[in-house]
C-alpha positions as CSV (number, residue, x, y, z in Angstrom):
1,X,-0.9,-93.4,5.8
2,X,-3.7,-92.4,3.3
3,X,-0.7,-91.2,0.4
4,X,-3.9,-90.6,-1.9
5,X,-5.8,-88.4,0.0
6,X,-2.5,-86.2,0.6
7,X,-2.1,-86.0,-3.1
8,X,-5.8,-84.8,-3.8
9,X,-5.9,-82.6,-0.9
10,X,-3.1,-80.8,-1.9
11,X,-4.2,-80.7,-5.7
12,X,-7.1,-78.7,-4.1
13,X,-5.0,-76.6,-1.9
14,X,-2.7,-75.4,-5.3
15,X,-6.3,-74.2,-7.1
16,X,-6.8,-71.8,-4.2
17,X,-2.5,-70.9,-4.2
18,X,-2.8,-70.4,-8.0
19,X,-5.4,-67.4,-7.1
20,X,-3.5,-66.2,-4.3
21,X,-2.2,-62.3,-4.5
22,X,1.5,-61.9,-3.9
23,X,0.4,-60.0,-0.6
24,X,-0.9,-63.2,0.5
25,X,2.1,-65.6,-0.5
26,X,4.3,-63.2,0.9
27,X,2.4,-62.7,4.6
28,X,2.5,-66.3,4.4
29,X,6.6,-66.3,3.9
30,X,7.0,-63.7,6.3
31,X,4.3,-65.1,9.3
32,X,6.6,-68.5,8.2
33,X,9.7,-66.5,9.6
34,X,8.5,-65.5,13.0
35,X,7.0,-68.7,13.7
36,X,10.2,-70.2,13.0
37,X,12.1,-68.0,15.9
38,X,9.1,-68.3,17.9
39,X,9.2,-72.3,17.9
40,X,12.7,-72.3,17.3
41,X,13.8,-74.0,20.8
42,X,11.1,-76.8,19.9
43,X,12.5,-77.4,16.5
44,X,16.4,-77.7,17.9
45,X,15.0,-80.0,20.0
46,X,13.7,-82.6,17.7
47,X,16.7,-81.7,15.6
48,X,19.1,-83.0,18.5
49,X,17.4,-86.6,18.6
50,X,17.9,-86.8,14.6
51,X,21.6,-86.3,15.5
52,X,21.5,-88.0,18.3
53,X,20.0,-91.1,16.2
54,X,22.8,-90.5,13.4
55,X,25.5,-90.3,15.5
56,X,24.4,-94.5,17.0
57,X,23.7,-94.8,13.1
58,X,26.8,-93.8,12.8
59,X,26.6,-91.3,10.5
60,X,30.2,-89.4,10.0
61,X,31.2,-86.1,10.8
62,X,30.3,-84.4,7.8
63,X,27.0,-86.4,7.2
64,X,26.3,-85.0,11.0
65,X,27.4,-81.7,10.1
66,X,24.7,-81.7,7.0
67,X,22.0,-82.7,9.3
68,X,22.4,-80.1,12.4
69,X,20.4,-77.1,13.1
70,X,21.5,-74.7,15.3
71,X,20.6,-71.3,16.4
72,X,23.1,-69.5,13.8
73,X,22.2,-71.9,10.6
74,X,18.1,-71.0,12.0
75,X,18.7,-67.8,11.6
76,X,20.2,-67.3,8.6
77,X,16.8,-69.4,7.3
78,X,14.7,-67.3,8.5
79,X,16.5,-64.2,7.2
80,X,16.6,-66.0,3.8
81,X,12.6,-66.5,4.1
82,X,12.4,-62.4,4.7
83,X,14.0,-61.7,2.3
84,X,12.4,-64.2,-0.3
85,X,9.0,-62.7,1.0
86,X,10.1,-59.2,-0.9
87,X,11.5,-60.5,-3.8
88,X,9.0,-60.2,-6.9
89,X,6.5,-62.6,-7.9
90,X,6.5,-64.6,-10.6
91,X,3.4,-65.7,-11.1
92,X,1.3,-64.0,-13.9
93,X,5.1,-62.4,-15.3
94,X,4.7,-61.8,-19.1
95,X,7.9,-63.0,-20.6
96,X,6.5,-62.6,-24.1
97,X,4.0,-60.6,-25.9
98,X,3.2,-59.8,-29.4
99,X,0.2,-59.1,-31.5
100,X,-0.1,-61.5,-35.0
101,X,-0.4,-60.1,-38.5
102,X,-4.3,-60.8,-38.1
103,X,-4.8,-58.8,-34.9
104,X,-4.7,-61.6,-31.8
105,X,-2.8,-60.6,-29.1
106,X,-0.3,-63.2,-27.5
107,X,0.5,-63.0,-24.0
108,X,3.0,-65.6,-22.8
109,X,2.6,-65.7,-19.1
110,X,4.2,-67.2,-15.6
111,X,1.9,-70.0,-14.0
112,X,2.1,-72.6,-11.0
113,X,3.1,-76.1,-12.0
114,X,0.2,-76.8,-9.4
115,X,1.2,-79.4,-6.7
116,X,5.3,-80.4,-6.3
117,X,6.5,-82.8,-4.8
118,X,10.3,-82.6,-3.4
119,X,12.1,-86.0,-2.0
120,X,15.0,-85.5,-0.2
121,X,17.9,-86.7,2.5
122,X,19.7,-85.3,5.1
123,X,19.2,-81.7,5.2
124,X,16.3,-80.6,7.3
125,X,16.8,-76.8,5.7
126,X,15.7,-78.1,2.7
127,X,12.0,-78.4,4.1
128,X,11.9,-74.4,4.5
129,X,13.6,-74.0,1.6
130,X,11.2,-76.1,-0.5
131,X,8.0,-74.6,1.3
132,X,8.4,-71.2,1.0
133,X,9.5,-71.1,-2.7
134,X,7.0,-73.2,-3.5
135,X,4.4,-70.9,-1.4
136,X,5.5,-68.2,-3.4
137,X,5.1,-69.6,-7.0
138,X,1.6,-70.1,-6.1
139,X,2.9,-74.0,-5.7
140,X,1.5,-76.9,-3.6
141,X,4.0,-79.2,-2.1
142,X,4.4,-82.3,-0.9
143,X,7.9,-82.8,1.3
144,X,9.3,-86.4,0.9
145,X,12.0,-86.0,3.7
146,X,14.8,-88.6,4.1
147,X,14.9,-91.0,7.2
148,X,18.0,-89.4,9.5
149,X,16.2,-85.5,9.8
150,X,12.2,-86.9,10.0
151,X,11.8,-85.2,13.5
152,X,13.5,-82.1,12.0
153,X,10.7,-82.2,9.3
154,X,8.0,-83.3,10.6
155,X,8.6,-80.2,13.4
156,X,9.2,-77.9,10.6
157,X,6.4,-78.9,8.8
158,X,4.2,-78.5,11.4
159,X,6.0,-74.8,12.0
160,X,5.2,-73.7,8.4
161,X,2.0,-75.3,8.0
162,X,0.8,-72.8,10.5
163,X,1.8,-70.4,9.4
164,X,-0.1,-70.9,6.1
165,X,-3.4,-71.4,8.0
166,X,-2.5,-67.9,9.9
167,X,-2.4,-66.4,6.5
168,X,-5.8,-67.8,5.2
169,X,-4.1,-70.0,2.6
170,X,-4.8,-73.5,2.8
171,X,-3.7,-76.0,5.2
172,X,-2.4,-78.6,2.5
173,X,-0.8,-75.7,1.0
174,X,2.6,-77.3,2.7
175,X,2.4,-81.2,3.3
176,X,4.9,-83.4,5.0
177,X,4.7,-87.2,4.3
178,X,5.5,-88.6,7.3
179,X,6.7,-92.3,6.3
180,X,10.1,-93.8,6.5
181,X,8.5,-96.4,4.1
182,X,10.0,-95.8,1.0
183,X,6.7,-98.0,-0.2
184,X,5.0,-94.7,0.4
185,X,7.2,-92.6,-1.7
186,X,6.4,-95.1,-4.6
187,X,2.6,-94.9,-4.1
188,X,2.6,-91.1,-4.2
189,X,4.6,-91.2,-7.3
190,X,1.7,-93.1,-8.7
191,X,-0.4,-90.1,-8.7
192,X,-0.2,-88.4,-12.1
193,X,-3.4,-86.8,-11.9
194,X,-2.8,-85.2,-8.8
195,X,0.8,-84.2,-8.7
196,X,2.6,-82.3,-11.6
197,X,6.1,-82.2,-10.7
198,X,8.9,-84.4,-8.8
199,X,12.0,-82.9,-7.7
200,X,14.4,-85.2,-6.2
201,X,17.4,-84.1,-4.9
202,X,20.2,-86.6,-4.6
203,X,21.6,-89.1,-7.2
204,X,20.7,-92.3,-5.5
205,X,17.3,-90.7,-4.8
206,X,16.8,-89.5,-8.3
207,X,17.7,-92.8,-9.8
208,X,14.6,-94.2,-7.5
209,X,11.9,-91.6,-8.7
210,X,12.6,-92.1,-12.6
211,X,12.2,-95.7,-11.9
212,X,9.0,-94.9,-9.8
213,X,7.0,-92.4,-12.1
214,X,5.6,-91.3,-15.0
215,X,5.2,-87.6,-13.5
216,X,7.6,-85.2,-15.0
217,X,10.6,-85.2,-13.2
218,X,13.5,-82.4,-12.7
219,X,16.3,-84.0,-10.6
220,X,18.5,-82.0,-8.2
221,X,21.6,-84.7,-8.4
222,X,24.7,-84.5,-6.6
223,X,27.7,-82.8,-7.8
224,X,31.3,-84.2,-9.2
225,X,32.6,-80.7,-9.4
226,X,36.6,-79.8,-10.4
227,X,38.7,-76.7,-9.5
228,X,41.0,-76.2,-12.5
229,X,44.5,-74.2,-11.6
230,X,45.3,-72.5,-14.9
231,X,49.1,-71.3,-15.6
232,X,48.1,-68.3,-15.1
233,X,46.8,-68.4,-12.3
234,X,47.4,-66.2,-9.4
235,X,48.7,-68.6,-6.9
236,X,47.3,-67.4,-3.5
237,X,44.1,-66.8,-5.4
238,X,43.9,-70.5,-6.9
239,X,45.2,-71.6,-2.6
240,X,42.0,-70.0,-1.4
241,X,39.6,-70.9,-4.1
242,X,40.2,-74.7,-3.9
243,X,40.5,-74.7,-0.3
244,X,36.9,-73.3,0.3
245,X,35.6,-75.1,-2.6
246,X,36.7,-78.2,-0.6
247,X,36.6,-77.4,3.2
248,X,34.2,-74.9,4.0
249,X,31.2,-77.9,3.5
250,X,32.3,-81.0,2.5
251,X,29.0,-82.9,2.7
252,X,27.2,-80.2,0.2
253,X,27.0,-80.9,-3.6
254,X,28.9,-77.7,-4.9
255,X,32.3,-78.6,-2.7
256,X,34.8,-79.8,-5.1
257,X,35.8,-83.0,-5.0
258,X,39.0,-82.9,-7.6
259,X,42.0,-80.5,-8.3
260,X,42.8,-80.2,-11.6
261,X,46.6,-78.0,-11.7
262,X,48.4,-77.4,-15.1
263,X,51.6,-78.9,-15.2
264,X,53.2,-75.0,-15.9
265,X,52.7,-73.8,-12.1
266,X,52.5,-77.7,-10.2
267,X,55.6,-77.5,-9.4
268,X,54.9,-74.0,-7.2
269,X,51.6,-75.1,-6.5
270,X,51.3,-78.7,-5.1
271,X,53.6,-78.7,-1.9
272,X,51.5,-75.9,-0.6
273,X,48.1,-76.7,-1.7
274,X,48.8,-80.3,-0.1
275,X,50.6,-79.2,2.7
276,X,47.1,-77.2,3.2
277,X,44.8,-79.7,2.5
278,X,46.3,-82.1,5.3
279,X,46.8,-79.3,7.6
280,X,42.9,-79.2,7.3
281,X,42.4,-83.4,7.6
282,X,41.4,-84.0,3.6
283,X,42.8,-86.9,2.9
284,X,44.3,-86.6,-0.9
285,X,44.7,-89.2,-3.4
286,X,46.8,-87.8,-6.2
287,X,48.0,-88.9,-9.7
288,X,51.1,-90.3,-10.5
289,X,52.7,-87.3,-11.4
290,X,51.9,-85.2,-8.4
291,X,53.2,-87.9,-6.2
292,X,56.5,-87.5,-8.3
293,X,56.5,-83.7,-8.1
294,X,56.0,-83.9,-4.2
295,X,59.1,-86.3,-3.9
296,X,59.3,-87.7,-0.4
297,X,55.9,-86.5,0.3
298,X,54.4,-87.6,-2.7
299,X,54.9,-91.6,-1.8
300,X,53.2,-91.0,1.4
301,X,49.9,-89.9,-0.7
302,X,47.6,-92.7,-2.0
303,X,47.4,-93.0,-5.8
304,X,44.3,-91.9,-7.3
305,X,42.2,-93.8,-9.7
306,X,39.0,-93.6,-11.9
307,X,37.0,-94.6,-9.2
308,X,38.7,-91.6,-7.1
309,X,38.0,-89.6,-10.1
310,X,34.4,-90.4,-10.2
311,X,33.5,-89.9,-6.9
312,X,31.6,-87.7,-5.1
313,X,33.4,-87.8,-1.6
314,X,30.7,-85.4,0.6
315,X,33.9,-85.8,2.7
316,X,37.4,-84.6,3.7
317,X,38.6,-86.0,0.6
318,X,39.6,-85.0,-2.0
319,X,42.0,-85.9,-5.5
320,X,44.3,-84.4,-7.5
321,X,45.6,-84.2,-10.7
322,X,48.5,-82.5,-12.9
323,X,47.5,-81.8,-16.5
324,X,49.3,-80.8,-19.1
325,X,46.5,-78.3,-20.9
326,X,43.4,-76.4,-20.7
327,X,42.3,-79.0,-23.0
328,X,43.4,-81.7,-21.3
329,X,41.7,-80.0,-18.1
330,X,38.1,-79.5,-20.2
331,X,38.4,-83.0,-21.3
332,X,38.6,-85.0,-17.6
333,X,35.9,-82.5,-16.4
334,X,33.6,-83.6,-19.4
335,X,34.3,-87.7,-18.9
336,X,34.0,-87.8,-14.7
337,X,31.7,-84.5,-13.8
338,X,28.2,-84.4,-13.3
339,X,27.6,-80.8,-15.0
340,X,27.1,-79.4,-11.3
341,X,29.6,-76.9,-10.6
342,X,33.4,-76.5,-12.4
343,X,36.0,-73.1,-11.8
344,X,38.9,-72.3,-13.4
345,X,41.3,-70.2,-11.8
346,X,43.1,-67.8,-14.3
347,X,44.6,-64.5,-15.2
348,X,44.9,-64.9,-18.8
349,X,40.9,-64.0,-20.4
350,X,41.5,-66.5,-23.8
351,X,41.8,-69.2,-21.3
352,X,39.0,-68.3,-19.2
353,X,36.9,-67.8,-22.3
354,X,37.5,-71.0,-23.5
355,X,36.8,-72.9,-20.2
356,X,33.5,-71.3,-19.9
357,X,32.3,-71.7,-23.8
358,X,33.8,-75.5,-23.2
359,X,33.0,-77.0,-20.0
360,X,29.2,-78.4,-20.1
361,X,27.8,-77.5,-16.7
362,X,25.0,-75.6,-14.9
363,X,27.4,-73.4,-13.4
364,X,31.1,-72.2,-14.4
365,X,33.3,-70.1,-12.1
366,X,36.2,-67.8,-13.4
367,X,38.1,-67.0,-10.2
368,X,36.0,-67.9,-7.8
369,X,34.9,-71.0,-5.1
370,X,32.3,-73.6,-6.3
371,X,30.5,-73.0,-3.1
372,X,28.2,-69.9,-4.5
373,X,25.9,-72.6,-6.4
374,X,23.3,-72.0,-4.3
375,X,20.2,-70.0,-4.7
376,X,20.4,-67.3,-2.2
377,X,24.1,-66.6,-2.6
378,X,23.2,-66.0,-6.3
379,X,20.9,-63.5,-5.3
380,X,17.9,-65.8,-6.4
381,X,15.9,-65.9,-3.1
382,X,16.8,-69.5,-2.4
383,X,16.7,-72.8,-4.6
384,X,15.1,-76.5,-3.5
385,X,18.4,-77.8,-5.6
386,X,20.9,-77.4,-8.4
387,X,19.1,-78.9,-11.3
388,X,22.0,-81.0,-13.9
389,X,19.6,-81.4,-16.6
390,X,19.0,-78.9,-19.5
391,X,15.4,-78.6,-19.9
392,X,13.3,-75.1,-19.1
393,X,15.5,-75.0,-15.5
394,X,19.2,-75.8,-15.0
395,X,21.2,-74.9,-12.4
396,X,19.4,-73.6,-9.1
397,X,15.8,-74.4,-9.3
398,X,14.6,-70.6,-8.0
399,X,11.5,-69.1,-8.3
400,X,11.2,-68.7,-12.1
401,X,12.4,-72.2,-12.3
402,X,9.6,-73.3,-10.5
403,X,7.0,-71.9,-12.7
404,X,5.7,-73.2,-16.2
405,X,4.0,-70.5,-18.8
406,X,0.5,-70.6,-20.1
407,X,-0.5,-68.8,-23.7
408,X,-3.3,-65.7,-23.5
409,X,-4.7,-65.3,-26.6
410,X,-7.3,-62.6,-27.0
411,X,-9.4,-61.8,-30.4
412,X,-12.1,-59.7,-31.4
413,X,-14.3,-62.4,-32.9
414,X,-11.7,-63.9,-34.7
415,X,-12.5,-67.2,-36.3
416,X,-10.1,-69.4,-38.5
């Protein structure tokens, strides 16, 4: 495929988006959202031979479960892209303005990056996701889709491209490379005059564009994140928090991946937690001390190690580990997470202080499931991924996130 002429056409198409009015971004969002239940039967269909192909593959349950589409999780996209459409606009925001000693006036204002492209895997919602918020910055974008959902984005593509052209914006407004060459990934990383931004999400993925590009790059990685049980925590609470921090979806980068329980309350806490992560198919891998604390059910339980530690499962899996402190607690989070998502469960507010002015990560819970780090359940109108890295954006990349700034300086003659 002609990977230049898909950078260059869309660096023309963000010129025109940069002028758009918000009107026009948002009838684009909007006209995106009927087109979507309009075509919806078409698009489930292509998404059934993606998981029909990962299932030969064979991709496992919860890989499977990250690539589906169905009517319910198509519907709650399209609410999402409704509700995005009447959110505010970013573009031309003043976030600063002052007027110097000598009488300039300084207006620091919200601008497009211009063209952005987004590389990504399994999930197929991602292709909305990343179209309409980058619609809505005034953004071009390029959608680097991974091999298992191409049907899924290539249809949806082809959804929300028309819809663009319905609302006079331009056609490479909202481009899909359709490759499964990774060769072609590498060539359109190559184009630094043409594309400003690359967001990969995914650590493998992310690993591969740093190597591939000088373009600046923010990286949506994967997530290592911790649930840390606190001696004061309320115990049913802590039950419920780490159980949908794990279960609810595995596959997804904010479900925790390691049980941290203070020594105080493990003794309470384990045989149920356990008893409720089997019940549920995790398997558990568990320190040495746990495994003594649960006796007889304890041996049965694999030992955990640093590699179990390290791991992001995206599976029923999950390990666990007694320690003996906050501190203790703070300090495994800081050598094995990934600054993603970490939640302490607590009733005492020193200790939840603490663990939020300590732990180093994009998000911190107190009393509450990992699962919320994503944009629209923040209330941020969607995200294309949870950056880890702590430049202008960290945490969901959302609508400001995907804006740069641009100085206004206005005189009267002034001279220097």
């Amino acid at each position: 495929m002609d990977v230049r002429k898909l950078a260059v056409d869309a660096k023309l198409a963000s010129r025109r988006l940069a002028a758009a009015t918000s009107t026009e971004k948002n009838q684009a969002l909007l006209l995106m959202a009927d087109a979507l239940e309009r075509r919806m039967v078409e698009v489930l269909q292509e998404n059934v031979q993606d998981v029909a192909a990962g299932r030969k593959k064979p991709l496992s349950a919860v890989q499977i479960d990250t690539l589906l589409l169905d009517e319910h999780r198509l519907e709650v996209v399209t609410r999402e892209l409704r509700t995005l459409a009447s959110m505010p606009d970013p573009v031309g925001e003043v976030v600063r303005g002052w007027i110097t000693t000598d009488g300039l006036r300084i207006e620091k204002r919200r601008v497009p990056f211009g063209v952005i492209t987004v590389a990504y895997e399994a999930r197929p919602s991602v292709t909305v996701d990343a179209a309409a918020l980058c619609v809505k910055t005034g953004n071009a974008v390029i959608l680097c889709g991974g091999v298992d959902s191409f049907a899924s984005n290539r249809i949806l593509t082809e959804v929300l491209t028309g819809a663009v052209l319905e609302a006079g914006l331009p056609r490479a407004s909202v481009q899909f490379l359709a490759s499964k060459d990774r060769a072609d990934l590498a060539e359109l990383l190559t184009q630094e005059d043409a594309v400003d931004l690359v967001v990969p999400r995914g650590g493998e993925l992310a690993r591969f564009v740093v190597e591939n590009t000088h373009i600046p790059v923010i990286t949506a990685a994967g997530g290592n994140c911790h649930v840390y049980v606190d001696r004061a925590a309320e115990l049913n609470q802590a039950l419920a928090i780490a159980i949908n921090s794990k279960v609810a979806r595995p596959g997804v980068p904010n479900a925790a991946e390691t049980l941290l329980v203070h020594e105080a309350v493990a003794e309470a806490f384990l045989p149920r937690i356990i008893k409720e992560l089997q019940d549920r198919k995790v398997k558990v891998y568990a320190c040495e001390l746990t495994r003594t604390i649960l006796g007889e059910l304890g041996h049965q339980l694999e030992e955990a190690t640093d590699g179990h530690w390290a791991s992001e499962f995206q599976a029923m899996e999950m390990a666990v580990k007694v320690v003996k402190s906050l501190a203790e607690a703070v300090e495994h989070i800081g050598r094995y997470g990934t600054g993603h998502s970490e939640a302490i469960v607590t009733r005492d507010l020193e200790a939840s202080t603490r663990f939020v002015d300590e732990v180093d990560a994009a998000t911190v819970y107190v009393n509450a499931s990992t699962r919320f780090t994503e944009g629209a359940a923040l209330g941020l109108g969607g995200e294309i991924g949870v950056s880890t890295q702590k430049l202008h954006a960290r945490g969901p990349l959302s609508l400001r996130e995907l804006t740069t700034v641009k100085y206004v300086i206005t005189g009267s003659g002034h001279t220097r």
